[in-house]
C-alpha positions, 0 to 999 in steps of 0.5 A: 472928208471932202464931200462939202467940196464936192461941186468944186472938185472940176476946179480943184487939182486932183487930190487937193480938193478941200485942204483940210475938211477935218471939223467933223471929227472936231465937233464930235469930240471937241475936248479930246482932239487927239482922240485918235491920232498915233502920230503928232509933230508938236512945235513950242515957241516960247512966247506968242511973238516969237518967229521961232520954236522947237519941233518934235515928233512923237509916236503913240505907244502902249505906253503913252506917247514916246518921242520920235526922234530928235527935237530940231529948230524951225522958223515961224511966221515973222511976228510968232503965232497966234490961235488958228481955226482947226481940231482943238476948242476955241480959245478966246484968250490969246491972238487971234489968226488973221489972213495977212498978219505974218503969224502961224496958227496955234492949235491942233491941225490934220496934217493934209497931202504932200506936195513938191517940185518932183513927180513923187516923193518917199512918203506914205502921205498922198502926194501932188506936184506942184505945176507952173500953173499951181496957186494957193488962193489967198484972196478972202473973197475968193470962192476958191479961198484957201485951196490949192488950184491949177489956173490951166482949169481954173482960168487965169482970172480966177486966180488973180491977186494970190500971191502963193505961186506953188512952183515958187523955183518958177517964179521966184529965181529958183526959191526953194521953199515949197520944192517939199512940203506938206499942208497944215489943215488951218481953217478948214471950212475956208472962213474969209480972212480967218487964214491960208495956205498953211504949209510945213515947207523948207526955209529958203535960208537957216531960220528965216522966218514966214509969212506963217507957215513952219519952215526947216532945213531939207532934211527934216522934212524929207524925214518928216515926210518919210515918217508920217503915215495917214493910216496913224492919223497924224496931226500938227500941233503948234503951242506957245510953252505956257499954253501948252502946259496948261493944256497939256493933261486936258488934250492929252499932249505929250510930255515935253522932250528933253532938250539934248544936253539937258 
């Protein structure tokens, strides 16, 4: 998975080398991205410019897909979602992802390693803390565009300009919001402007929105984290309700949950 980031490796936090190199698996079965997955967390929202939606997991049995668990509120990008580069086909129609545009990206993602604040945490995933010295780099022209870096290796130069400080508790008077979290495996290949650093991470306050990430409250992830399991290829799904039902036999997504209540 990451041997096209092989020569980056001395200059890239351990084991988040390459964030997110899944086009492979892309390519070869453009119309089925979820070919092989056991594990989905799947988000709706209900337009493209809603910063909100509903997030449910859902398990792969003999029987077909059966939720996991139930279905809970999370916040979006402020200005909702638009089509991100990951797993699924091109979708001409629709937004399009942009670095800077305050939208969470639309699609079918690999869901990457666990990061945090502690040393470990209780996940199957691969897991890396964050240091004081962590940056995801968000600058287009970077060569380290859209990976996750430790200046301390790097050089300070080599991470100027990223406004994504990964120990935000250091540099942000305590902030919360990445003290959990896992990556969303958005433009893998790193296109310049096409997006970074897409993360699952906790809100700093009950449904305050992102600059395009997927946030919740800390329990959610903390049970998220405890659930996923590599070995069930687990992936990350976020559709507008509209574009979800049309495509929902074609990728072979789940039925939707029925809300509590309903």
């Amino acid at each position: 998975m990451f041997s096209l980031f092989r020569s980056l490796a001395r200059c890239l936090l351990p084991s988040l080398a390459a964030m997110a190199v899944a086009g492979t698996a892309a390519a070869a079965t453009p119309a089925a991205p979820l070919h092989d997955a056991r594990q989905l967390v799947v988000v709706t929202t209900p337009s493209w410019d809603t910063p909100a939606g509903r997030l449910q997991a859902y398990e792969r049995t003999a029987q077909g897909w059966k939720p996991h668990g139930a279905g809970f509120e999370v916040a979006l990008g402020r200005n909702g979602s638009a089509w991100g580069l990951g797993l699924h086909p091109a979708q001409p129609d629709g937004p399009q992802k942009r670095e800077g545009d305050g939208r969470s990206p639309a699609g079918v993602f690999g869901i990457g390693e666990a990061f945090g604040y502690a040393p470990r945490v209780d996940s199957a995933l691969p897991y890396q803390p964050m240091l004081a010295s962590s940056y995801c780099m968000d600058v287009p022209d970077s060569p380290l565009y859209n990976r996750i870096v430790d200046a301390e290796v790097v050089g300070s130069e080599a991470v100027e300009g990223s406004t994504e400080p990964m120990r935000l508790d250091l540099h942000n008077q305590g902030d919360r919001r990445y003290r959990e979290g896992f990556v969303i495996e958005h433009n893998p290949r790193a296109e310049p402007g096409r997006g970074s650093c897409i993360f699952a991470h906790l809100w700093r306050q009950s449904g305050e929105a992102t600059a395009g990430c997927t946030a919740m409250e800390p329990e959610r992830m903390s049970a998220l984290l405890g659930w996923l399991d590599p070995a069930a290829h687990p992936l990350f799904v976020l559709l507008p309700e509209a574009e979800y039902r049309r495509l929902q036999q074609h990728w072979g997504l789940p039925a939707p949950a029925a809300k509590a209540g309903h």
